[in-house]
N, C-alpha and C positions, 0 to 999 in steps of 0.2 A: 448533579454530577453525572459525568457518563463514565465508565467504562468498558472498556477496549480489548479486547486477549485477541493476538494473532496464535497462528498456527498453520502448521502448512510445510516449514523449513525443513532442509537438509541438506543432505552431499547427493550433489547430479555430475554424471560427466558432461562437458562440453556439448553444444548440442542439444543436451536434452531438454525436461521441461517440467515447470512444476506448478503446483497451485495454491496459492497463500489464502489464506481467511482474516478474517478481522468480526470479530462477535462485538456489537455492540450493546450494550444493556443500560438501565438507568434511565436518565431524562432524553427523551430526545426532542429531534428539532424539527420544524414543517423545510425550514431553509437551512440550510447546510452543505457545508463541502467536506467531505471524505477523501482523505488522500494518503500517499503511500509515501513515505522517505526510504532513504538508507544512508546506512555509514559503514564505511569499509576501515578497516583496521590503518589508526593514524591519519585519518581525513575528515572533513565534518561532511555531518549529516547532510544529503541532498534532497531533493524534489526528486520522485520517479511518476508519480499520476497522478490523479483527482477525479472524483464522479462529482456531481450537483444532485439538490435532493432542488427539489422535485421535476427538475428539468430533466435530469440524468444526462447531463452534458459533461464529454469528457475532453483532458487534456493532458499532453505525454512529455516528459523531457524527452530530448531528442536523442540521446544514448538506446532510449527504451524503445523507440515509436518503430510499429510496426512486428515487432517482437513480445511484448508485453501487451494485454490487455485488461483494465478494471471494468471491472463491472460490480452490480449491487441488487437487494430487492427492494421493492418498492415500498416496504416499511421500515425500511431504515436500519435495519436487524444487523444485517451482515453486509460486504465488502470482499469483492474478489479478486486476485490479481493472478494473470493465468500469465504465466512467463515460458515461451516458447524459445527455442534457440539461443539457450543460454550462453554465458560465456564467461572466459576465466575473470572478465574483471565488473562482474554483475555480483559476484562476494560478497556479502554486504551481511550485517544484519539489516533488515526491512520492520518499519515501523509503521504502522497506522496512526490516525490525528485525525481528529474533529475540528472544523472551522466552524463556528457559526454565523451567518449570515451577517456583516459591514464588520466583522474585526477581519483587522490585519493580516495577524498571526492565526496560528492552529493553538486551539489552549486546551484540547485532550489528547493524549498519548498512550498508546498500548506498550507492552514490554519488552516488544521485539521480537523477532523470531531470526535465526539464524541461516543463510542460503552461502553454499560452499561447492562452487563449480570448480571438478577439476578436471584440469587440460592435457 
C-alpha cells in the first residue's frame, strides 16, 4: 500500500503562486509515475502533470504547460507542483496518484487539497 497526503492549498489572487506537496509513504516503487489531477466544482477530474521515477521525465496538460511545474526527490518521498501565474479557472481541488509501471490507470490517491484563485 502507498499512501499519499497532499498539502500546500489555498486562496491566491490571480496571478499569484503556490506550492502543492504530495508525501508519499508505504511501499514504494523503483518504476512509477506520479502525477497530479484536479476537479473543479461540477466537472471530472482531469490530468494537470506527471514525473517518472527513475527517469524523472515529465509531462504537462496544456492548460498547465509553462505555468505549472512538478518536480520530486529522488527517493520517491515526495512530489511538488509549483504553480505560477495562476488563474481563476486553475480552482480545482488537486489530487496526487500513484501509477505503477504497465498499468493503465493510476491505482493510489491522496485526499486532495484545495486551490481557490480569485479574480
Amino acid at each position: 500500500q502507498v499512501q499519499l497526503v497532499e498539502s500546500g492549498g489555498g486562496l491566491v489572487q490571480a496571478g499569484g503562486s503556490l506550492r502543492l506537496s504530495c508525501a508519499a509513504s508505504g511501499r514504494t516503487f523503483s518504476s512509477s509515475d506520479m502525477g497530479w489531477f484536479r476537479q473543479a466544482p461540477g466537472k471530472e477530474r482531469v490530468f494537470v502533470a506527471r514525473i517518472s521515477w527513475p527517469t524523472m521525465s515529465t509531462y504537462y496538460a496544456e492548460p498547465v504547460k509553462g505555468r505549472f511545474t512538478i518536480s520530486g526527490d529522488n527517493a520517491f518521498n515526495t512530489v511538488y507542483l509549483q504553480m505560477n501565474s495562476l488563474k481563476a479557472e486553475d480552482t480545482a481541488v488537486y489530487y496526487c496518484a500513484v501509477r505503477r509501471m504497465g498499468r493503465a490507470s493510476y491505482d493510489y490517491w491522496g485526499q486532495g487539497t484545495q486551490v481557490t484563485v480569485s479574480s
